[in-house]
C-alpha positions in Angstrom: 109.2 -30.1 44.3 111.3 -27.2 45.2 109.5 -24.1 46.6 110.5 -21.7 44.1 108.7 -24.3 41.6 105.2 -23.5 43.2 103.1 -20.6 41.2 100.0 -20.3 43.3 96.5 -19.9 40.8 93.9 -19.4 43.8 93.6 -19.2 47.3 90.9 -19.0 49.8 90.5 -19.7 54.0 87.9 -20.8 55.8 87.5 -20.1 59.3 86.5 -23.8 61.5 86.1 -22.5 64.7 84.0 -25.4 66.6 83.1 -23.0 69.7 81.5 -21.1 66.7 78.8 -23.9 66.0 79.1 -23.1 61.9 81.9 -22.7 59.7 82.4 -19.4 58.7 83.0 -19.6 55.1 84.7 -17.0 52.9 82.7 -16.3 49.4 86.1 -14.4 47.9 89.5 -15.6 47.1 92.3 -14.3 49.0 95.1 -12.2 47.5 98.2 -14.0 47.9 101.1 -11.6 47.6 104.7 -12.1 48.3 104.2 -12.3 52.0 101.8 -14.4 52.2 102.4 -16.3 49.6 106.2 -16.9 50.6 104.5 -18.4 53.8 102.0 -20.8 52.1 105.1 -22.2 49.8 107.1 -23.0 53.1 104.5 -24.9 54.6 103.4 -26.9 51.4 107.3 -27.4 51.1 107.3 -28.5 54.5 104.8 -31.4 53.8 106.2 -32.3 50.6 109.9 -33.0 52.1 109.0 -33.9 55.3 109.7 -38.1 56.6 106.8 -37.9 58.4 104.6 -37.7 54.7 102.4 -40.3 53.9 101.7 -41.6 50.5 97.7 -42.1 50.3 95.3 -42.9 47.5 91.8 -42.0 47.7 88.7 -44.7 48.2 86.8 -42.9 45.5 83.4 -44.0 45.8 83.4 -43.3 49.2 85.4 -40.1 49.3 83.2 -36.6 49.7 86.7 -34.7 49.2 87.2 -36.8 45.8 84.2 -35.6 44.2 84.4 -32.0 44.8 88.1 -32.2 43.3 86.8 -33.8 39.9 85.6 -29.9 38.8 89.4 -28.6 39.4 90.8 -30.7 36.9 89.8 -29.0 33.9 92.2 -26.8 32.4 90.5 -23.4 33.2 88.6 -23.4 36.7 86.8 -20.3 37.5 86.9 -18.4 40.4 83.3 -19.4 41.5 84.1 -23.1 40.6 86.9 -23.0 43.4 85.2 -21.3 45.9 82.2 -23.5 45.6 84.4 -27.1 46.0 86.5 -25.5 48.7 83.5 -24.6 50.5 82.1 -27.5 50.0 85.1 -29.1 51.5 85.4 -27.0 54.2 82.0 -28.2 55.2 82.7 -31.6 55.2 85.5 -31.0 57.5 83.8 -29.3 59.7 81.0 -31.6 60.1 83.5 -33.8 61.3 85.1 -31.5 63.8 82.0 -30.4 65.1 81.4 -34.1 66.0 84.5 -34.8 67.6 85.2 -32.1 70.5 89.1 -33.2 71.0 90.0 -31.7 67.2 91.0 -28.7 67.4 89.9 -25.4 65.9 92.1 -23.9 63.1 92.0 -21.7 59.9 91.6 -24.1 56.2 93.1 -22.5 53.5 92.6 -24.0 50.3 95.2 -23.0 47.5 95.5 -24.0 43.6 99.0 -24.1 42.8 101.0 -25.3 39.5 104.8 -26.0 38.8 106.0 -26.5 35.4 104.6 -30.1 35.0 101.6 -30.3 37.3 98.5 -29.0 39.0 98.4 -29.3 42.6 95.7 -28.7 45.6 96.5 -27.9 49.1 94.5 -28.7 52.2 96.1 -26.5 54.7 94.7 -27.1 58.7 96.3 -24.5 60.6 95.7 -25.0 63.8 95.0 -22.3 66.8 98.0 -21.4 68.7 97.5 -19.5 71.7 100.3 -16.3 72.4 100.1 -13.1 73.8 99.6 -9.7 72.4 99.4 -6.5 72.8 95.9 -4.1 73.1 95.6 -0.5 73.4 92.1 0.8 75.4 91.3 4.2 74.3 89.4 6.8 77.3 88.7 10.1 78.2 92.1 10.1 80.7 94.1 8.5 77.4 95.3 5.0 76.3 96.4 2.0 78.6 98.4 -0.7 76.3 97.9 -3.8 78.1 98.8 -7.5 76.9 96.5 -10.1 76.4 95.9 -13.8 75.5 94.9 -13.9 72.1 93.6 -17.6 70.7 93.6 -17.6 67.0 97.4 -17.6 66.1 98.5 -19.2 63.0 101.6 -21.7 63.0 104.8 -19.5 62.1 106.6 -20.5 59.1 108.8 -22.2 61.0 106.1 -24.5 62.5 105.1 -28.0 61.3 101.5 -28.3 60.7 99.5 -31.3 62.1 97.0 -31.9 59.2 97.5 -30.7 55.6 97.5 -32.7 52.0 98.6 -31.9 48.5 96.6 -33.8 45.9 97.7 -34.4 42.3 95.1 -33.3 40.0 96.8 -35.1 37.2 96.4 -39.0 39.3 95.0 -37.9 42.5 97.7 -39.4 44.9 97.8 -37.8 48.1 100.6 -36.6 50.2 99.6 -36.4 54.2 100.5 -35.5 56.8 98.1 -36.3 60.0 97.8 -36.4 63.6 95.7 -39.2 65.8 92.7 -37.8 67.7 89.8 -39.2 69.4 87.1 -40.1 67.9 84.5 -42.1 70.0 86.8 -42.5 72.7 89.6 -44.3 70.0 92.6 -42.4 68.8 92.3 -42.1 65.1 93.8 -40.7 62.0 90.6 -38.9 61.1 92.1 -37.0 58.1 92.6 -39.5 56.4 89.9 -41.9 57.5 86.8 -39.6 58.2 87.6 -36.4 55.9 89.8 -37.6 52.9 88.6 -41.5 53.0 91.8 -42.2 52.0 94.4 -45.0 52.8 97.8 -46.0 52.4 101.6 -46.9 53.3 102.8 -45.5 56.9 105.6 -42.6 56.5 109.7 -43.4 55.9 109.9 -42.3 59.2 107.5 -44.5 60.7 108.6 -47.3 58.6 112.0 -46.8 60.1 111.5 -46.5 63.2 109.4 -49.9 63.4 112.0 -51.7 61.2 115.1 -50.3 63.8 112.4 -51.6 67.2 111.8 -55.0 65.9 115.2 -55.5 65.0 116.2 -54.1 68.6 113.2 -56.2 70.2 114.8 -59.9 68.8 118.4 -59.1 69.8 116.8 -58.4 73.0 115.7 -61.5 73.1 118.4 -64.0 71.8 121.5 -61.6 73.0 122.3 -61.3 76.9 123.2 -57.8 78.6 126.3 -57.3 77.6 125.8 -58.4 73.3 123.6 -56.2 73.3 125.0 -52.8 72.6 127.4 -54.3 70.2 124.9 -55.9 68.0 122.7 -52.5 68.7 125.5 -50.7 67.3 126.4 -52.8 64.5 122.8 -52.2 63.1 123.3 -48.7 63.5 126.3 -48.8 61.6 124.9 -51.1 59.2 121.6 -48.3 58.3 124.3 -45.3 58.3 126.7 -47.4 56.0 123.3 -47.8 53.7 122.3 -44.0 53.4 125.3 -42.8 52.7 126.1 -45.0 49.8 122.5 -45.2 48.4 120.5 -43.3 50.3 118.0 -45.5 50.6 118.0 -48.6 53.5 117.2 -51.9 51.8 115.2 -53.9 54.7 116.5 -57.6 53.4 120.1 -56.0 53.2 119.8 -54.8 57.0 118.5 -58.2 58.4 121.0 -60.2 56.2 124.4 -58.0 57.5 122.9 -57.7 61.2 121.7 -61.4 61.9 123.7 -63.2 58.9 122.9 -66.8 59.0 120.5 -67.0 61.4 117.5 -67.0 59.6 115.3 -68.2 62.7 115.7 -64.1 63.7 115.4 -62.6 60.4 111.9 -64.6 60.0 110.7 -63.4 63.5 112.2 -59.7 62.3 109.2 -60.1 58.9 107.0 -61.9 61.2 106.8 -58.5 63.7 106.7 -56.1 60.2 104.1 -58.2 58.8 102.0 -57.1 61.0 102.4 -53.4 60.1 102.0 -54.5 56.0 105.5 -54.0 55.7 106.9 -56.5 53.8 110.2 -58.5 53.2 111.5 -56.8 50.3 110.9 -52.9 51.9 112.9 -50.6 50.7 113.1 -46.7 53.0 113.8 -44.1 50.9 113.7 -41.3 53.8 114.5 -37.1 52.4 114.7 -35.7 55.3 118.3 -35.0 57.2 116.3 -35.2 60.4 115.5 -38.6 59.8 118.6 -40.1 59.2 120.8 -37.6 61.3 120.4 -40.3 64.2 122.0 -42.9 62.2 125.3 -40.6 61.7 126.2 -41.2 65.5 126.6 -43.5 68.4 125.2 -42.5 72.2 126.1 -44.5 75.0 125.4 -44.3 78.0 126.6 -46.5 81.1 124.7 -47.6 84.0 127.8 -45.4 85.8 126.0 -42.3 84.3 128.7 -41.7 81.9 126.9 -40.6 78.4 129.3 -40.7 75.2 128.7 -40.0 71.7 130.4 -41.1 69.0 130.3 -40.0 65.4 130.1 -43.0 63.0 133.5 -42.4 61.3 135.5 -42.5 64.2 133.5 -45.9 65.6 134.6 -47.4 62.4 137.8 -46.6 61.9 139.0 -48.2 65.2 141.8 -45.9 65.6 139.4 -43.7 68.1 137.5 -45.8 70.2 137.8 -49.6 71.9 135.0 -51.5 73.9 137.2 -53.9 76.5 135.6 -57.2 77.7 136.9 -57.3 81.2 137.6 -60.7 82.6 134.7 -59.7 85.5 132.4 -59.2 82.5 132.3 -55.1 83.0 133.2 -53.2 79.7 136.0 -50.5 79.1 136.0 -47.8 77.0 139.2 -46.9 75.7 139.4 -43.4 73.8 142.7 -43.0 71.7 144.6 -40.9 69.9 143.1 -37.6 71.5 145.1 -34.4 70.3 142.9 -32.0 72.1 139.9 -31.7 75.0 137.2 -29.1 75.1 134.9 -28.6 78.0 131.7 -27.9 77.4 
């Protein structure tokens, strides 16, 4: 989905402001003109190209938000038809915050949207930032500008939003994104548990990241101090070598170049994703540059204090760089073919 894509149908916010005690729901749509509706397409862009994205399916018997949806499908939905469900909807989420002091307060803007092939909802949760602003008092002796604190600021374009999902209205999937709060004294994904009551596979950047720790976590294990960075490495160079060719990092592939015949560590490798439903045959098919912009370089850094970073290309090529097993068991780092130094 590219943001040019996104035509916007209709659009309404709802103010969730738990100090209030009630919603405050809006009865009209909102008029969504280039401005503002230049800012909605950045952040539903935002969740739909973001690593952090889940992939979710809704529990449907169970799920208030479901129901609600099931009048937006039609072809035509009429003004008061939307403003009822998002209300509705609102409510829900409210009744959750309301219960659950630690969530905070934030604007939920509801939009209809189509591109050329499907119709979409968004669940915006804009949370309260708090910035300072300017406020003229007007008196008999004249005006005093002063600057104050002021609460209720929206996220800026540029901002990530904690909370939002875009449902199909052609199959209902669900992408989310979500942030843990508590909720009886447990962190938990309420969005998707409580308000949605939907569930499904973690994010391609959560994925990653536990694949890359319980790789790390068994060559800490078998591999003494000094194997360590090399095999470290080598899986880093492995997952780089992987995304640029296919873009995609092939979990079996990984475990098979990293460990090779020592299939006692590849099985403890499943045996820690197992436990996080990821299984054997995963395949991470991350979008984001952010995700896999770690991957393009090596960082070292010696217990000396010396930090180093290496772009992948040059640790490969050999020409640039050589580790040195020292006969003490120390480790040199040789850095050739230099035309040229920069201080920085």
């Amino acid at each position: 989905m590219e943001k040019g894509d996104i035509r916007f149908r209709k659009v309404i916010v709802h103010i969730m402001d738990s100090t209030v005690g009630i919603p405050v729901l809006s009865d009209t749509l909102l008029d969504f003109g280039s401005d503002f509706g230049d800012f909605l397409r950045e952040h539903i862009y935002k969740v739909m190209s973001t690593d952090d994205k889940k992939s979710c399916e809704f529990q449907k018997e169970e799920s208030v938000v479901y129901q609600q949806l099931l009048p937006l499908t039609e072809a035509e939905v009429t003004d008061e038809t939307f403003v009822e469900a998002s209300q509705q909807i609102a409510s829900h989420l409210y009744g959750i915050m309301n219960k659950n002091i630690d969530i905070p307060s934030a604007d939920f803007v509801v939009a209809l949207f189509e591109t050329d092939t499907m119709k979409y909802l968004a669940m915006l949760k804009m949370d309260y930032k708090t910035s300072y602003t300017h406020q003229t008092q007007s008196d008999a002796f004249g005006n005093t500008n002063e600057i104050i604190k002021f609460r209720a600021i929206l996220p800026t374009e540029s901002q990530k939003l904690s909370e939002a999902a875009i449902v199909n209205l052609y199959d209902f999937s669900i992408s989310l994104i979500e942030k843990k709060y508590d909720v009886n004294g447990v962190k938990t994904n309420y969005f998707s548990k409580l308000f949605l009551n939907c569930s499904g596979a973690l994010s391609p950047k959560t994925q990653l990241a536990i694949v890359t720790r319980a790789i790390e976590n068994v060559q800490k294990k078998y591999y003494n101090d000094s194997e360590q960075f090399e095999v470290q490495m080598e899986t880093k160079q492995v997952i780089h070598n992987q995304l640029e060719e296919t873009g995609i990092v092939d979990v079996p592939f990984v475990l098979d170049k990293v460990f090779k015949e020592k299939e006692e560590f590849k099985q403890e490798v499943n045996e820690k994703l197992e436990k996080y439903h990821i299984v054997a045959d995963t395949q991470i098919e991350p979008q984001a540059e952010s995700t896999t912009r770690k991957f393009a370089k090596q960082y070292l850094a010696t217990d000396t204090g010396v930090e180093i970073k290496i772009p992948m290309e040059q640790y490969q090529d050999g020409e640039h760089i050589e580790f040195i097993t020292n006969p003490d068991g120390s480790i040199s780092i040789l850095i050739k073919n230099v035309g040229h130094i920069t201080s920085k």
